[in-house]
C-alpha positions in Angstrom: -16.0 5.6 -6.1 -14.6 7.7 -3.0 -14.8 5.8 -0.1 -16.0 7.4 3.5 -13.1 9.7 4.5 -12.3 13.1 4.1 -10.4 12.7 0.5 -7.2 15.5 0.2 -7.3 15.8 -3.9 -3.3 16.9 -3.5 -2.6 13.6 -1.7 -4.9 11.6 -3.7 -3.1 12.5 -7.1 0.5 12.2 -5.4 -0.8 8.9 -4.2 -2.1 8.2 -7.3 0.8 9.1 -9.2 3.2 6.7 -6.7 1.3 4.2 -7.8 1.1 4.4 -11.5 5.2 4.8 -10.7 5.5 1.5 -8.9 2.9 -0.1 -10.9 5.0 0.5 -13.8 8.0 -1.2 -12.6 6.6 -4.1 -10.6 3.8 -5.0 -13.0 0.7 -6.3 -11.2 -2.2 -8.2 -12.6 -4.9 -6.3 -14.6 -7.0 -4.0 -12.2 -8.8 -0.8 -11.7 -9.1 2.2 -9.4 -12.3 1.9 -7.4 -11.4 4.3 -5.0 -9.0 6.2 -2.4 -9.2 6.7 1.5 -6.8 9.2 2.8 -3.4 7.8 1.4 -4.6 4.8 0.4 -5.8 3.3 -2.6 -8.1 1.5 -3.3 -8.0 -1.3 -6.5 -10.7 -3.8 -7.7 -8.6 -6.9 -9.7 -9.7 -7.9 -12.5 -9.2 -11.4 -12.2 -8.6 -12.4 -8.3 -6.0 -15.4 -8.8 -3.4 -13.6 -10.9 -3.2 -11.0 -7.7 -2.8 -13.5 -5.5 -0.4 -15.4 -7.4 1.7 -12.0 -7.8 1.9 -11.8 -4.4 3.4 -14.9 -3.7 6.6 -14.3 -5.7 9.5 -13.0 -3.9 8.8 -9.5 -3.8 6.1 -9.9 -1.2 5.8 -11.1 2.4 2.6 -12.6 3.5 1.4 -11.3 7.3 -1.2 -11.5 10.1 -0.2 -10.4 12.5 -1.6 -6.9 12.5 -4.2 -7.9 9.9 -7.1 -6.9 12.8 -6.2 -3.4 12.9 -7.6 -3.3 9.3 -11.4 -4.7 10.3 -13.5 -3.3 9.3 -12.0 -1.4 6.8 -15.4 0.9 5.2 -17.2 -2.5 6.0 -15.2 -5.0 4.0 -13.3 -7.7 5.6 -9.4 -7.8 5.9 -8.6 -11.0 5.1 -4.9 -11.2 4.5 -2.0 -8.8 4.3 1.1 -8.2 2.0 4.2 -6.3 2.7 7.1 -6.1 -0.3 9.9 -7.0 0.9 12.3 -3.7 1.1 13.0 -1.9 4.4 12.1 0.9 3.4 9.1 2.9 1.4 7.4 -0.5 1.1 4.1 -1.0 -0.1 1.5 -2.7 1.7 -1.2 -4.6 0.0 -4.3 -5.8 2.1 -7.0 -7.8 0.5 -10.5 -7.6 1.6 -14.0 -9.3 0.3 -17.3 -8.4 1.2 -20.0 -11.0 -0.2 -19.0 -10.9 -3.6 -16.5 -7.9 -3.5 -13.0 -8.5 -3.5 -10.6 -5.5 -3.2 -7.1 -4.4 -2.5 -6.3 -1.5 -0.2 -2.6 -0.5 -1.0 -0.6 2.3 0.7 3.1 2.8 1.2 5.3 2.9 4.7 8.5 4.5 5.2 9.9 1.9 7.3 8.5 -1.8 7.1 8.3 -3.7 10.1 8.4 -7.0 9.0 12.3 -6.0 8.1 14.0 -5.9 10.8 14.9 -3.3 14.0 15.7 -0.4 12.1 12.7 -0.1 9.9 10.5 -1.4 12.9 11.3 1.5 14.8 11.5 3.9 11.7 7.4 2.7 11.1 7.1 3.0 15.1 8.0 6.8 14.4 6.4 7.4 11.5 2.8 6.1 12.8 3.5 8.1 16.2 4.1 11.0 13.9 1.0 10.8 11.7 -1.3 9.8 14.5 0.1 13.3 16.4 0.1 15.5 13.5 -2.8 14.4 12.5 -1.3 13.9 8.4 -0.5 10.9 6.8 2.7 9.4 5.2 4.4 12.1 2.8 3.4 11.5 -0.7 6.3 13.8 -2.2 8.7 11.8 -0.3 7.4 8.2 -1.1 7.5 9.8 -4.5 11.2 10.6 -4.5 12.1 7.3 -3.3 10.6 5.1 -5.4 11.8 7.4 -8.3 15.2 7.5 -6.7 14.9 3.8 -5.8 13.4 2.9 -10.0 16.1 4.7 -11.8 18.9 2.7 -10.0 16.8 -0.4 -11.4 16.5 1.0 -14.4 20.1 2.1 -14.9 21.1 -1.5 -14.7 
């Protein structure tokens, strides 16, 4: 499925790609790809508890604060809102349900503001930016820094 927006296939297989990346390193529960919306993804789990158990080990913060600017979201409900816990390129994970539906909307932000000053204001910028330009966060670049950021895991 393709949800509502206008769908860039460039972006979507970038995006795509960055995810297959990161999924390969931080291992999430069982899921699959129902869909994309602009640079986000869009993942159905396969069993609900083992997503939400993930997400309560260290790599992940739990927040609300912003968790309204996500309603409605293509008419599901935003009920609660991950963010991993680097400063920057950090995935964010929100979890919606509609009726029966549960889903997980997962992009990636160049600065997370949940870290600290500098990546509040680097996130600041880069939403200005994107709202201005009218573009959305830069795919090749997320994808050079979480390869940059894997191999130095993986080197160890």
């Amino acid at each position: 499925m393709i949800l509502k927006d206008k769908i860039d296939t460039n972006i979507t297989f970038k995006m795509s790609t960055n995810f297959a990346r990161w999924a390969s390193i931080m291992k999430p529960p069982k899921y699959t790809i129902y869909g994309f919306s602009k640079d986000r993804l869009i993942i159905r789990p396969v069993y609900l508890e083992e997503w939400l158990n993930w997400l309560c080990y260290p790599n992940f913060s739990s927040w609300n604060k912003q968790i309204k600017k996500h309603r409605p979201f293509n008419g599901l409900t935003a009920a609660q809102g991950w963010r991993e816990n680097k400063p920057f390129i950090s995935a964010q994970i929100i979890y919606h349900y509609h009726y029966y539906l549960d889903y997980f909307e997962i992009d990636w932000d160049i600065g997370n503001p949940n870290y600290g000053l500098l990546p509040l204001v680097v996130h600041g910028l880069e939403v200005l930016w994107n709202k201005v330009s009218k573009r959305t966060t830069n795919q090749e670049w997320v994808a050079a820094s979480l390869e940059k950021r894997f191999s130095k895991m993986e080197a160890v």
